[in-house]
Residue, then its C-alpha position, 0 to 999 in steps of 0.5 A: x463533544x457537543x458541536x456548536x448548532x450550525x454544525x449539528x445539522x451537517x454533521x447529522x447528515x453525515x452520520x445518517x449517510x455512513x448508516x445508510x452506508x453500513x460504516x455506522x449505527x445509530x441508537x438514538x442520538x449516538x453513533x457507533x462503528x459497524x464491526x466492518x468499519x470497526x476492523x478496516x478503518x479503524x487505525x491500528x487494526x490488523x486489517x486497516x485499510x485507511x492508508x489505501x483509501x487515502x492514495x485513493x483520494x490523491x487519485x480521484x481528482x485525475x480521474x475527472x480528466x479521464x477525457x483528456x487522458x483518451x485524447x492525449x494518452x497523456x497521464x494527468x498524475x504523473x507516476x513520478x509524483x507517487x514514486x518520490x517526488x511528491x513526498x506526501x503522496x508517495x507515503x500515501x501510494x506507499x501505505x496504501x499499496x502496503x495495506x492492499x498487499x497484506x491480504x495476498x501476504x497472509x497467503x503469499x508463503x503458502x503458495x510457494x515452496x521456498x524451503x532451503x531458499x536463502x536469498x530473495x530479491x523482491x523486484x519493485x518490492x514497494x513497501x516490503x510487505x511480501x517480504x516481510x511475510x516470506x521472511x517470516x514464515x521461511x526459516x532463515x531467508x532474508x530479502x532485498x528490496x529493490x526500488x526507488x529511494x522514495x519508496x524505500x524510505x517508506x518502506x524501511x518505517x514498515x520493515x522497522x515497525x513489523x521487526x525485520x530490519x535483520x532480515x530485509x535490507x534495501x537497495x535503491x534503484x530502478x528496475x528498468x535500468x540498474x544492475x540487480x544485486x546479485x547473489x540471489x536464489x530467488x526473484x520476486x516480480x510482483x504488482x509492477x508488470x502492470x505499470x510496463x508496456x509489452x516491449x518493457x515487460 
């Protein structure tokens, strides 16, 4: 695509940043990606890392009100708003929390013994991608995912996409007040503690 003049010189800038940056190279007047960029932005890719930059990017603008956060221990973004309630960044915080996730989740079924296991309940189990690896790797466990129901939505196009809809299935609810489903031989708690204050946890 030949851009028009007015936008060759901004868009030249842009490209010689992202050499600068290692994300691409250039021979000539073309560009192409890095094998970095090539294997962590491009989508598709085993190891696409997009949708966390993307959650990123709904989080950069509270980080400019880090003087009011120290101030008034108030949040400027509410977790609320990535947990369901803001439907575009929950999908965000969701696929993004899934991308970062799946690095651990490669690892995560040789790091622990579940052999005879049958019943997992992931615990804030967010997008399900320890799940999905666990239920992959142990002969014949299957999981529950329990978390809230703006996340689940996410996450059950992630379990259906990767082909566990027979082995994961989802209760919503929260953690901090609803009955855990029982029947259960082994419980995930994974990447909420964080988010709890000591009397919570």
């Amino acid at each position: 695509v030949e851009p028009c003049a007015a936008l060759l010189r901004p868009l030249t800038a842009l490209l010689n940043a992202c050499v600068a940056e290692r994300l691409l190279v250039r021979t000539g007047d073309r560009y192409a990606n890095t094998p970095a960029a090539e294997t962590f932005l491009v989508r598709g890719r085993p190891a696409y890392i997009g949708d966390g930059l993307r959650y990123s990017e709904d989080l950069y603008p509270a980080w400019g009100q880090l003087a009011a956060l120290a101030r008034t221990n108030v949040p400027p973004v509410k977790a609320e708003e990535m947990l369901g309630d803001d439907p575009a960044r929950t999908r965000h915080f969701v696929l993004g929390m899934h991308n970062r996730a799946r690095g651990i989740a490669a690892a995560l079924p040789y790091g622990i013994d579940l052999r005879g296991r049958r019943r997992l309940l992931d615990v804030g189990g967010g997008p399900a991608t320890y799940s999905m690896a666990l239920v992959d790797k142990i002969p014949g466990l299957r999981s529950t995912v329990l978390d809230l129901p703006g996340v689940l939505a996410i996450a059950r196009e992630l379990i259906a996409e990767h082909g566990f809809t027979d082995r994961i299935d989802l209760t919503p609810g929260s953690y901090l007040t609803d009955e855990f489903p029982a029947g259960n031989d082994v419980v995930l708690l994974s990447g909420m503690m964080h988010r709890e204050s000591p009397e919570t946890c």
